[in-house]
N, C-alpha and C positions, 0 to 999 in steps of 0.2 A: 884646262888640259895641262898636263905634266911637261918638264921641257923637252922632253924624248918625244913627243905626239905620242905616247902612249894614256889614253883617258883614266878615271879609277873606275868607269863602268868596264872597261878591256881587262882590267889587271884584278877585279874582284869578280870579273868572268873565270880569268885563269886560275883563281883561288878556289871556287868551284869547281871545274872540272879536275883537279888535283886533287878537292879533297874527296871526290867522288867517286873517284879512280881508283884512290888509295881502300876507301871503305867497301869498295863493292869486289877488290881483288881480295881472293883466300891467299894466296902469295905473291909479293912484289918482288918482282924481277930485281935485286939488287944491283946489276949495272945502273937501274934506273931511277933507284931510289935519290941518290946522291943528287943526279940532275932536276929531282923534281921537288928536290924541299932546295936548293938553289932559287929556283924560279919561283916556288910558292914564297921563298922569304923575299925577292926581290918584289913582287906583285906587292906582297905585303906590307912592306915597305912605303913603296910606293904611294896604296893607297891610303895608310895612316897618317903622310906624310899630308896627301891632300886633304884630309880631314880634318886634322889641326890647321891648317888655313884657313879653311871655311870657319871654322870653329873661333878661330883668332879675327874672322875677317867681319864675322855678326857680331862678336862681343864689342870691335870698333864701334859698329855701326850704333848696336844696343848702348856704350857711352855715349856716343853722340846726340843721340835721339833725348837722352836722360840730360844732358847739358843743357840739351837748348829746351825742355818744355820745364828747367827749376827758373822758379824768377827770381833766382840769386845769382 
């Protein structure tokens, strides 16, 4: 989980419902645009943010596993 208690399954929720929003309106309400690619880059953000972790935190794990079964 992120340090905010917010998950990347909560914030690629919000990035769905934004983009769905956005594709299924014939015209978006301009006062609302602004606030709703605010939040979709912050979600966005966010969840990218966790992905390169994971992504950082297997590659550890994938070195380590390869250290230890070379018998050098």
């Amino acid at each position: 989980m992120s340090s905010n208690g917010e998950s990347f399954k909560e914030n690629y929720q919000k990035l769905q419902e934004i983009a769905q929003k956005l594709s299924q309106s014939q015209e978006v309400d301009i006062d609302e645009l602004v606030p709703m690619v605010d939040e979709a880059t912050r979600a966005y953000n966010l969840c990218k943010s966790r992905i390169e972790a994971v992504e950082e935190a297997l590659n550890q794990r994938l070195e380590q596993d390869d250290d230890h079964d070379s018998p050098f």
